[in-house]
C-alpha positions as CSV (number, residue, x, y, z in Angstrom):
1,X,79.2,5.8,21.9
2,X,82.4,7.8,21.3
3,X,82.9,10.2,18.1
4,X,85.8,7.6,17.2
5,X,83.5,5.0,17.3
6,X,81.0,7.1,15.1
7,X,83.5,8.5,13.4
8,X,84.7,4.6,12.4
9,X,81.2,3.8,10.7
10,X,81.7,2.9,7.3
11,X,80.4,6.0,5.3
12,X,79.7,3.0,2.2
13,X,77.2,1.5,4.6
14,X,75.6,4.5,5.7
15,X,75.2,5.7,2.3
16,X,73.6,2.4,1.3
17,X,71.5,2.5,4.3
18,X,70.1,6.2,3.8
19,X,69.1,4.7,0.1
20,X,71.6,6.9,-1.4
21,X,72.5,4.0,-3.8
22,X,74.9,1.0,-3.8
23,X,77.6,3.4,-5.4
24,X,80.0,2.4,-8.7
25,X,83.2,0.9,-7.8
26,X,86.5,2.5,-8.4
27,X,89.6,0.7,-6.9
28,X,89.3,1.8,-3.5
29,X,86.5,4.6,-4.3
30,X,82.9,4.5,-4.8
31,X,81.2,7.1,-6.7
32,X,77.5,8.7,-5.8
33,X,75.2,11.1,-7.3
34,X,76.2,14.2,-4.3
35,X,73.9,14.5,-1.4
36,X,74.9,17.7,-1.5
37,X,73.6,18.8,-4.3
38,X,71.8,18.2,-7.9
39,X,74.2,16.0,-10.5
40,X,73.5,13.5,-12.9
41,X,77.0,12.7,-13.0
42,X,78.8,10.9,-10.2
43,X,81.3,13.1,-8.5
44,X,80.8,11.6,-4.8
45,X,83.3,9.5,-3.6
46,X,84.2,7.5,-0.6
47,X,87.8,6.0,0.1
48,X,86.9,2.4,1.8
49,X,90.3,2.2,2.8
50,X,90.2,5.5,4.6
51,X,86.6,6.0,4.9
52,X,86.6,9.3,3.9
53,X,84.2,10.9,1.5
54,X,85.1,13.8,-1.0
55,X,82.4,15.5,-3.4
56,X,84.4,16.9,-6.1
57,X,82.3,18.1,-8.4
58,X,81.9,20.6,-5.4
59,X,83.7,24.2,-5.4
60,X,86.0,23.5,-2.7
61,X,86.2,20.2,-3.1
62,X,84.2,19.2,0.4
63,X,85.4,16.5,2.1
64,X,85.8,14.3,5.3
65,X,84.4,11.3,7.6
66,X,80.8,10.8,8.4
67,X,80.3,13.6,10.8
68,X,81.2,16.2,8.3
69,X,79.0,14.7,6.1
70,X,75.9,14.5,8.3
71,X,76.9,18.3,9.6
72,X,77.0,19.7,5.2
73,X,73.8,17.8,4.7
74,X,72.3,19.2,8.1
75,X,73.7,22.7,7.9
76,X,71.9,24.3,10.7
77,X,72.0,21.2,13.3
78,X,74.0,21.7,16.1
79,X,77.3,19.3,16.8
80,X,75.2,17.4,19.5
81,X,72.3,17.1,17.4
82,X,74.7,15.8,14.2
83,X,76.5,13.3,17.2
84,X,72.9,12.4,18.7
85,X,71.5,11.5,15.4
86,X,74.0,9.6,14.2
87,X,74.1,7.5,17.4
88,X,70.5,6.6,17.0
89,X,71.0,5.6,13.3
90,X,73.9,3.5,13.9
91,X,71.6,1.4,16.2
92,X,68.7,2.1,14.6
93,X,70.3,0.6,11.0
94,X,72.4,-2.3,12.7
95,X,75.4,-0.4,11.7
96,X,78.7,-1.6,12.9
97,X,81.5,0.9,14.2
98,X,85.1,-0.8,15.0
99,X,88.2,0.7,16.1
100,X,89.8,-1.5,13.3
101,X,88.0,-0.1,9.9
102,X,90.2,-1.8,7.4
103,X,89.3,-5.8,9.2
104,X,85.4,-4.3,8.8
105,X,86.5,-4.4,5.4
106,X,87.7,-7.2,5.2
107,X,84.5,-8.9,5.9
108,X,82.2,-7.1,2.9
């Protein structure tokens, strides 16, 4: 599996599948409780058309695709263990990658 391919996993899906919630839905944005952190407000979101996830309610405004993610919630994990680990959840969670993100989309 490339990190394009990984990269192209829908961070909605993942975030559903890691029981993070089903997220509130914004135009093109949904909005989570941060897994980075402790809110009671939702300040997590993730661009489906870009599939890019931002956590403003953050100080710098953190933000990026789902291998930035896994490496700020796994902090001391080296890139091949981030890359491993989300290779074997991608199979491991039936999670679809495509080349083409916006026609996954199309099929939610």
């Amino acid at each position: 599996m490339t990190i394009d391919e990984i990269k192209s996993v829908s961070i909605l899906h993942w975030m559903r599948a890691n029981n993070y919630g089903e997220g509130i839905r914004r135009g093109l944005n949904y909005f989570f409780c941060s897994p980075l952190r402790s809110e009671r407000t939702p300040s997590f979101s993730v661009n489906i058309a870009k599939n890019l996830w931002c956590d403003f309610g953050s100080y710098n405004k953190n933000g990026g695709n789902l291998i930035n993610l896994v490496e700020q919630l796994n902090p001391t994990w080296s890139e091949h263990q981030v890359l491993s680990y989300l290779e074997r959840q991608i199979k491991d969670l039936n999670l679809d990658y495509s080349k083409d993100y916006n026609a996954s989309l199309r099929e939610d």
